[in-house]
C-alpha positions as CSV (number, residue, x, y, z in Angstrom):
1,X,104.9,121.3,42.6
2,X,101.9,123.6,43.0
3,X,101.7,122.5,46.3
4,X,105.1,123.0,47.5
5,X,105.1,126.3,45.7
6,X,102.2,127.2,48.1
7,X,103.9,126.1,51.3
8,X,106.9,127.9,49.8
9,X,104.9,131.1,49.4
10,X,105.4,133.1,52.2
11,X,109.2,132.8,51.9
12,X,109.4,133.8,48.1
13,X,107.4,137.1,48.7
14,X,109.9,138.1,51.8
15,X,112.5,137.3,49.1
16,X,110.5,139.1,46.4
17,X,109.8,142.5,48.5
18,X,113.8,142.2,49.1
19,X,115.1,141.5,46.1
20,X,113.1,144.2,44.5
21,X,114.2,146.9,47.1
22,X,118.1,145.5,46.2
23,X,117.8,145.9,42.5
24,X,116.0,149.0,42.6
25,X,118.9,151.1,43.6
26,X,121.0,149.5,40.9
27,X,120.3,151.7,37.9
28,X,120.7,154.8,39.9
29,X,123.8,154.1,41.8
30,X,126.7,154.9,39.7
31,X,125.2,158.2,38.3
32,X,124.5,159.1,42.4
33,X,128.1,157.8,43.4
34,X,129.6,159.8,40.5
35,X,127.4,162.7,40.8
36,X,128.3,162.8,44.6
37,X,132.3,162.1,44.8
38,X,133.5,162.8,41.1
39,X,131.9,166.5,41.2
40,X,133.4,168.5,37.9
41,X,135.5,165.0,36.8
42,X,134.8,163.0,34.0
43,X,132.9,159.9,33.5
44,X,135.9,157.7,34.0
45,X,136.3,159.0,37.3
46,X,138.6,156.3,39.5
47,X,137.8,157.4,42.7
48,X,134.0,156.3,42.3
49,X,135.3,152.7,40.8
50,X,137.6,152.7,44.2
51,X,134.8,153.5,46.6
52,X,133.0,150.7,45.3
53,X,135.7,148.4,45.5
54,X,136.8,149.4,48.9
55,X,132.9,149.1,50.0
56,X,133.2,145.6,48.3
57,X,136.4,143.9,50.7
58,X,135.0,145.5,53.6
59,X,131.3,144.0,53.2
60,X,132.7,140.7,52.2
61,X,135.3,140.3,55.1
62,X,132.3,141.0,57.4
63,X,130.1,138.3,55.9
64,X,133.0,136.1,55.5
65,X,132.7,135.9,59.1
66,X,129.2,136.2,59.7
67,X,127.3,133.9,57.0
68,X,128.7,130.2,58.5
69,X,128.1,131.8,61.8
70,X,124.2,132.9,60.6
71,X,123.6,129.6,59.1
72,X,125.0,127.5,62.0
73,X,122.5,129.9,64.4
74,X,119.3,129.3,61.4
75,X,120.0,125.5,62.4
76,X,119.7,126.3,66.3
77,X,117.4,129.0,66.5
78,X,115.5,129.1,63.1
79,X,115.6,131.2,60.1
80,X,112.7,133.3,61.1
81,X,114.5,134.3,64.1
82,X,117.8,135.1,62.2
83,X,116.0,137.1,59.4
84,X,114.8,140.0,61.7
85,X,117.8,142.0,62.4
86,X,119.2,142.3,59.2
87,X,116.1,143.2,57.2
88,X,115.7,145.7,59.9
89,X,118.8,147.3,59.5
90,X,119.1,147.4,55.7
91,X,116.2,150.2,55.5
92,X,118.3,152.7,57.3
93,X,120.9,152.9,54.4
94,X,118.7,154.0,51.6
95,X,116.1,155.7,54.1
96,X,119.5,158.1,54.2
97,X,119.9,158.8,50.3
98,X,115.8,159.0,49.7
99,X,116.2,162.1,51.9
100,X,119.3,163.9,50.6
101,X,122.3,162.9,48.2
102,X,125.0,165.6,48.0
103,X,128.2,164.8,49.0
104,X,128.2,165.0,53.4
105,X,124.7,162.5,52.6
106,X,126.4,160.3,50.2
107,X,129.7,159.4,52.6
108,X,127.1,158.6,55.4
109,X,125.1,156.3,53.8
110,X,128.8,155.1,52.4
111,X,130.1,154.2,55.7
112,X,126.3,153.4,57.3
113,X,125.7,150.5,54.2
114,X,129.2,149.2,54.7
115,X,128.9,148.2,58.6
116,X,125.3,147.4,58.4
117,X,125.8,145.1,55.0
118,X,128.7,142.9,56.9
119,X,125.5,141.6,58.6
120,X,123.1,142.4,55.9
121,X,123.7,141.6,52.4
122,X,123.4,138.1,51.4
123,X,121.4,137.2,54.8
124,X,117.9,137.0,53.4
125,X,119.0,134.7,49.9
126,X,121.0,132.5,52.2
127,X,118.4,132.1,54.4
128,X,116.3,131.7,52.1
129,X,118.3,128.9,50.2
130,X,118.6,127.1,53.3
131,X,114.3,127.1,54.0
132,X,113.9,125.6,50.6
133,X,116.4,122.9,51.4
134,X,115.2,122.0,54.9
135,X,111.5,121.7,53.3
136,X,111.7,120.0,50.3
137,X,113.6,116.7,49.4
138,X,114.7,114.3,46.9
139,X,114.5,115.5,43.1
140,X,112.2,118.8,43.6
141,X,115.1,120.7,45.2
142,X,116.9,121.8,42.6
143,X,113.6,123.4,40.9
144,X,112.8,124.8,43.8
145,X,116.2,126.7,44.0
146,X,115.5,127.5,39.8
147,X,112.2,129.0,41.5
148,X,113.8,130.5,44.2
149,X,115.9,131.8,41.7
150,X,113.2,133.0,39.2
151,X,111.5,135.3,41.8
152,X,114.7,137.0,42.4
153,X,114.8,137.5,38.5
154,X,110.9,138.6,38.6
155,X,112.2,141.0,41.4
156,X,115.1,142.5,39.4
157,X,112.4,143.0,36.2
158,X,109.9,144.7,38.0
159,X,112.7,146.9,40.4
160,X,114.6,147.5,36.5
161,X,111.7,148.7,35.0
162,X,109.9,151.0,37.7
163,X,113.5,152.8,38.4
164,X,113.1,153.8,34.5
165,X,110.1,156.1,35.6
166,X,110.6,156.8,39.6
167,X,113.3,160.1,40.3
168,X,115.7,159.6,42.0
169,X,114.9,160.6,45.4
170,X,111.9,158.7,45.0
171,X,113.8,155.3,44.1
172,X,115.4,155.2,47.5
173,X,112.5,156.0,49.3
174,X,110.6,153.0,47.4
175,X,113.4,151.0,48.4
176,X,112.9,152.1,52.2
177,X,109.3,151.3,52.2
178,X,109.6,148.0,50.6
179,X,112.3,146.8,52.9
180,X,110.0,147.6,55.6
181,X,106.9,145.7,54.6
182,X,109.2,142.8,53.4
183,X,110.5,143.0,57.6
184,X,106.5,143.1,58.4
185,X,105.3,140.6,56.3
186,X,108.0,138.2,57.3
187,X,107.5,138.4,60.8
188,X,103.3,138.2,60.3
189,X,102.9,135.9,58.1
190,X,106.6,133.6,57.7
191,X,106.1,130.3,59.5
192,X,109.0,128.2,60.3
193,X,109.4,124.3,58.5
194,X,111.8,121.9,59.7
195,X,112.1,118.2,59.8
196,X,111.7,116.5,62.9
197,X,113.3,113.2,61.3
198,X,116.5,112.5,59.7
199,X,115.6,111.4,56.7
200,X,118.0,110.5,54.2
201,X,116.8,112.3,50.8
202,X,120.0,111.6,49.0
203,X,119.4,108.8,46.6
204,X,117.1,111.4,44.1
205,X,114.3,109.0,44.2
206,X,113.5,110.3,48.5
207,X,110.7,111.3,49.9
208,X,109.7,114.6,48.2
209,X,107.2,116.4,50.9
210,X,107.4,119.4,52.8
211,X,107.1,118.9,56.7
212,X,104.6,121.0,58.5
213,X,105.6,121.4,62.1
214,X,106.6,125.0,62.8
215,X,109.7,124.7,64.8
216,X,109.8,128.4,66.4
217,X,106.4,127.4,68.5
218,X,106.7,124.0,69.0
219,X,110.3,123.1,69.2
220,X,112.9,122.7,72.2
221,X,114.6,126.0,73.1
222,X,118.3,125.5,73.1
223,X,119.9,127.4,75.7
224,X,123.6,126.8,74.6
225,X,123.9,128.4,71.4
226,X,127.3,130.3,72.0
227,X,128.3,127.3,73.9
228,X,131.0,126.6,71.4
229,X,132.4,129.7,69.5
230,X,134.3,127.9,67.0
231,X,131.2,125.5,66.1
232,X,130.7,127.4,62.8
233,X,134.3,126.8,61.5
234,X,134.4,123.3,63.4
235,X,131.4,122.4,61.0
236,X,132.8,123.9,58.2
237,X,136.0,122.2,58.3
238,X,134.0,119.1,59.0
239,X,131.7,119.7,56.0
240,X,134.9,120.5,53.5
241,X,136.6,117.5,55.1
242,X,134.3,114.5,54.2
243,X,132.8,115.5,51.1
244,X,135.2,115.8,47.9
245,X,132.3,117.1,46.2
246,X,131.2,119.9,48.0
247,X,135.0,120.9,47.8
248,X,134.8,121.1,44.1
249,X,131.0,122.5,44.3
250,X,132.8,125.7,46.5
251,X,136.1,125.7,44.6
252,X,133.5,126.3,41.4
253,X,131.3,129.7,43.4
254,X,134.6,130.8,44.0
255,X,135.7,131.4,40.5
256,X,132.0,132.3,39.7
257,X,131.3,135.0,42.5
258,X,134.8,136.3,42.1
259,X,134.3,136.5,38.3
260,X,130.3,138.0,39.2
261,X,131.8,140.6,41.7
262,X,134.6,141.8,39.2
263,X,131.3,142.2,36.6
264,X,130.0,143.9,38.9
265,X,133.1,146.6,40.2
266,X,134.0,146.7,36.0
267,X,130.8,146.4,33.7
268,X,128.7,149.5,34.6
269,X,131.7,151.9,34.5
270,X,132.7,150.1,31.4
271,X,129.8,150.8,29.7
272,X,129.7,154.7,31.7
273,X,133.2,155.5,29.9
274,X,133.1,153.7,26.8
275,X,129.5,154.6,25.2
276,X,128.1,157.1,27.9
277,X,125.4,155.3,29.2
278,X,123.1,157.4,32.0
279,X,120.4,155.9,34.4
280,X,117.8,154.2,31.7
281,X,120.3,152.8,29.4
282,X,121.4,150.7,32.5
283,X,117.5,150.6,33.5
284,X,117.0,149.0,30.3
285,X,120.0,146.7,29.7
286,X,118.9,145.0,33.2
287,X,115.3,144.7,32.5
288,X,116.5,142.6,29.0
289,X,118.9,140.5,31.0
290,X,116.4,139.8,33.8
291,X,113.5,139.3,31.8
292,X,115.9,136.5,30.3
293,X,116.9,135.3,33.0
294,X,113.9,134.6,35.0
295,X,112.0,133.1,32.1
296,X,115.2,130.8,31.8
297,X,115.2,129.9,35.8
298,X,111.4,129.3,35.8
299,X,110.8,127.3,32.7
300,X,113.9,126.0,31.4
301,X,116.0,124.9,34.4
302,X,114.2,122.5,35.2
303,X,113.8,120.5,32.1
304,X,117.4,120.9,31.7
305,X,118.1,119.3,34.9
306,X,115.4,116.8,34.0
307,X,117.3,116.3,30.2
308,X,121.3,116.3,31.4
309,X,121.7,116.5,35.2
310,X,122.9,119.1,37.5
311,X,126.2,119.0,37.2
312,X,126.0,119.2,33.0
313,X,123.5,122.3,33.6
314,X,126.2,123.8,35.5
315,X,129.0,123.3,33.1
316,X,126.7,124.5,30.6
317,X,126.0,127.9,32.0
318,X,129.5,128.5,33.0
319,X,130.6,128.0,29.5
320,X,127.9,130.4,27.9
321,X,128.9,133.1,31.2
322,X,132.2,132.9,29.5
323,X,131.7,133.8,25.6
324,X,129.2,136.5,27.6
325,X,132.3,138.0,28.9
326,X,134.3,137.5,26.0
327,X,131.9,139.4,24.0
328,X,131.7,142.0,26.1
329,X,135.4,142.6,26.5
330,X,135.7,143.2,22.8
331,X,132.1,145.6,23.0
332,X,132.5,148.1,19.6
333,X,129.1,149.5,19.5
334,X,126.2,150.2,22.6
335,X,124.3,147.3,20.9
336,X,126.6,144.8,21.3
337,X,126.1,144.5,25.2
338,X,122.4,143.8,24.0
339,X,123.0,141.5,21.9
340,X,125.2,139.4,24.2
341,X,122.1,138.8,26.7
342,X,121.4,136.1,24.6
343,X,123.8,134.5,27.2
344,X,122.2,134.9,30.1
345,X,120.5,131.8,30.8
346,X,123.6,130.1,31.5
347,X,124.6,133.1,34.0
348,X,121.2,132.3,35.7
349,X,121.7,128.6,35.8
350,X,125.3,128.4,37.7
351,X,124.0,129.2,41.5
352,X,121.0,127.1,41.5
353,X,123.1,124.0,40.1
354,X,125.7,125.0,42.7
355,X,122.9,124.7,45.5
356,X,121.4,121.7,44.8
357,X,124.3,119.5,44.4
358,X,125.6,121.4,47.6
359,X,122.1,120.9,49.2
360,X,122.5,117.1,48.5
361,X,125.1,116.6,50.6
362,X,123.9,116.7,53.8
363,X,120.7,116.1,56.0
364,X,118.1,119.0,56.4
365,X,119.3,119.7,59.6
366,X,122.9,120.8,58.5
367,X,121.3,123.0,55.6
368,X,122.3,126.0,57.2
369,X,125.1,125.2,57.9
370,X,125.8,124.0,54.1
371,X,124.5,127.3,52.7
372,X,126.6,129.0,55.1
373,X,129.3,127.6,53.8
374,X,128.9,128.6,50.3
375,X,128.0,132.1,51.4
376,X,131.3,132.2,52.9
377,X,133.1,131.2,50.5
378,X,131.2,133.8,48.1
379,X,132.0,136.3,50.4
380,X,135.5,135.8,50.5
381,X,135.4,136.2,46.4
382,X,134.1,139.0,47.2
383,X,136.8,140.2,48.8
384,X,139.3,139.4,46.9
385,X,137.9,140.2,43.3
386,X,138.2,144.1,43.9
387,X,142.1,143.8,44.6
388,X,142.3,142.8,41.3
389,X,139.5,144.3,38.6
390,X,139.0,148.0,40.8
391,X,142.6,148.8,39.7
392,X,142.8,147.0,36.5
393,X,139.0,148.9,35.4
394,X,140.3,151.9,36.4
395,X,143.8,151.5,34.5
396,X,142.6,150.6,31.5
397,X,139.7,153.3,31.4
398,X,142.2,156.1,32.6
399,X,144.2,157.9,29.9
400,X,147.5,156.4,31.6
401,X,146.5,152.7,30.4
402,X,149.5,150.6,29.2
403,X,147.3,149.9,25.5
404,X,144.0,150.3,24.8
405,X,141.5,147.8,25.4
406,X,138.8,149.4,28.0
407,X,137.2,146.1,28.2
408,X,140.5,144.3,29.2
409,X,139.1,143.7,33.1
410,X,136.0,141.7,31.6
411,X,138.4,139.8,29.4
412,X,140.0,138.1,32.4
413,X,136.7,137.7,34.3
414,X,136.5,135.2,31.0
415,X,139.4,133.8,31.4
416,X,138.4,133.1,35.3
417,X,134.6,131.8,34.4
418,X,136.8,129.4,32.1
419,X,138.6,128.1,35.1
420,X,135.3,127.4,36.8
421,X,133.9,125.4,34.1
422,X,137.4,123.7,33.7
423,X,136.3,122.9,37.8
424,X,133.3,121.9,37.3
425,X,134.1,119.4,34.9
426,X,135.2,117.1,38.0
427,X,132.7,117.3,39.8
428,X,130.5,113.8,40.0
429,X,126.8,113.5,39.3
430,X,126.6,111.0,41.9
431,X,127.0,113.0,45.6
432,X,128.3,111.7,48.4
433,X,126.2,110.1,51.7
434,X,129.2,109.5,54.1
435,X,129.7,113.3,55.5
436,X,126.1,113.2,56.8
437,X,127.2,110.8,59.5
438,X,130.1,112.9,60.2
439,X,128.2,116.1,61.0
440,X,126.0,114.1,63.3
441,X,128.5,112.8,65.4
442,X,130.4,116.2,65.0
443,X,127.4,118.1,66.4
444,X,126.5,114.8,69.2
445,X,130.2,115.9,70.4
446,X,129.2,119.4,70.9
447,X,126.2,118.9,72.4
């Protein structure tokens, strides 16, 4: 493990430096979107919930689109390669709000972060996701995702806690500047890792080493990447098609992103309008849960996948991500949000269960591809969840709501996460070998 942590290493500090500039901004951003759009309004102001929803179906019909497309090009041209321009446009957004953040500032960076984020946001996890699959095999994977995982966690408590002290103008230009030396170090110091075999690590008992060849210097240039335009959604279809697993794996980050997203368009304003939380309150509800959390995807993931299986780890978490909900929904005091992070190790252990079984399901030449996939289909969540909890948040924490129950929007995000453990119930611990023959013939007819 310590050795695959070290080939790894490079990769989780591009993650790190990314991850921390993401969840930096987090703590600050409603107060800044309210400050800037809701001027002389009260705390429940709609039109801020609106904004974010709106900014929320745009993004994700753009990396609807994109992420199969990204993944299918990480496959053909390297990751390496596919991480530059979006972790070079992502520091012009808050670059903008470190400068100024009145209102003709705000709407800039608005419209800026939503065109540059339908190429941007998710890129450098999925990416990521697909390195650690394409390197390591057999048994380790899933760790390694619980790993991957744990940085971003490490990430989030280290961005949580410094946005308690930084000001605000300050926070975005921290963001800024660690974008950029995540972009430099990346391009310095990443060095690509693909197998030059096709090696079967299925059967949980593979091979378990990482491959050292670097594929950007030393493999074949292809020179016919956009020779089919429809390869992305002709491998897509092709994965969905021969593997009833994966099916169920996506059907499951469906339900879960969809229910994530709607936490995310509904809990912050929630807690804004109900008990009056401000900048630290959120600053130090995060640091709790991600303190939590990345003790949980570090340490106890692992022997929980060890103990029960993925597939059991997974119906686990979604099961405690719904009494989290549930609790929440029904929130009758400020400490009661605090109390319910008790329940965020199974929050943290849905994704990486999600990518390993996923991960398992095809060769380490399709893993871009596979990740793709899921990124899609977490995109399209994405879309969709704002239709549904933007309006319902803002209904039920407007003074026209049709009873009262502010916390009404998180009670059906329950009543979705249950659906998803309801999925994942059908899903097999034993995956499926026969699409892996299918994509190679699939991509011997392209080529």
């Amino acid at each position: 493990m310590d050795e695959k942590l070290g080939g790894l290493g490079h990769i989780l500090t591009t993650v790190f430096l990314s991850s921390f500039a993401g969840f930096l901004v987090r703590p600050v951003m409603t107060d800044v979107t309210v400050a800037a759009v809701c001027s002389g309004l009260n705390d429940s102001c709609s039109l801020a919930v609106y904004l974010t929803g709106v900014q929320q179906v745009t993004v994700g019909l753009g990396t609807m689109v994109m992420m199969p497309v990204i993944g299918n090009l990480a496959d053909r041209y390297g990751i390496k390669a596919l991480l530059t321009l979006p972790m070079c446009l992502s520091i012009i957004p808050p670059a903008i709000l470190g400068y100024r953040r009145d209102t003709l500032f705000f709407y800039t960076y608005y419209v800026i972060k939503i065109i540059f984020d339908m190429v941007c946001q998710g890129t450098v996890d999925c990416l990521a996701q697909a390195y650690v699959a394409k390197n390591i095999h057999g048994t380790q994977r899933i760790s390694m995702f619980g790993v991957l995982a744990g940085v971003r966690s490490i990430s989030a408590v280290c961005a949580t806690f410094a946005a308690r002290f930084l000001p605000t103008a300050s926070t975005f230009q921290v963001t800024a500047l660690s974008l950029f030396v995540g972009l430099a170090y990346m391009r310095i110091f990443l060095k690509e890792r693909l197998h030059d075999d096709d090696e079967d690590d299925y059967d949980g008992g593979g091979d378990e080493r990482m491959l050292t060849e670097p594929i950007l210097e030393n493999a074949p240039t292809r020179t016919h990447v956009f020779y089919n335009k429809y390869s992305s959604l002709k491998d897509m279809v092709a994965l969905m098609k021969n593997s009833t697993i994966l099916v169920q794996a996506l059907a499951v980050t469906f339900f879960v992103t969809f229910s994530q997203s709607g936490m995310e368009s509904a809990f912050l304003y929630f807690l804004k309008a109900r008990f009056g939380f401000k900048k630290n309150d959120f600053a130090q509800l995060s640091l709790l849960v991600w303190i939590i959390g990345s003790i949980s995807q570090l340490f106890i993931l692992r022997i929980l996948v060890s103990a029960i299986g993925e597939r059991r780890v997974l119906s686990t978490g979604l099961l405690m991500d719904f009494f989290n909900a549930a609790i929440l929904s029904v929130s009758w005091s400020p400490w009661v949000p605090y109390a319910a992070t008790a329940l965020v190790p199974g929050v943290m252990f849905v994704m990486p269960s999600i990518y390993g079984i996923a991960s398992r399901q095809v060769r380490s030449a399709e893993q871009g591809k596979v990740q793709g996939c899921i990124y899609g289909v977490k995109s399209f969540a994405e879309v969709v969840a704002p239709f549904v909890y933007s309006p319902l948040t803002a209904l039920f924490l407007s003074d026209n709501a049709p009873f009262y129950f502010p916390g009404f929007s998180l009670l059906c995000i329950a009543l979705s996460l249950m659906i998803g453990f309801l999925l994942s119930l059908l899903i097999k611990d034993v995956p499926s070998s026969l699409m892996k023959k299918t994509i190679s013939s699939a991509s011997n007819e392209e080529a």
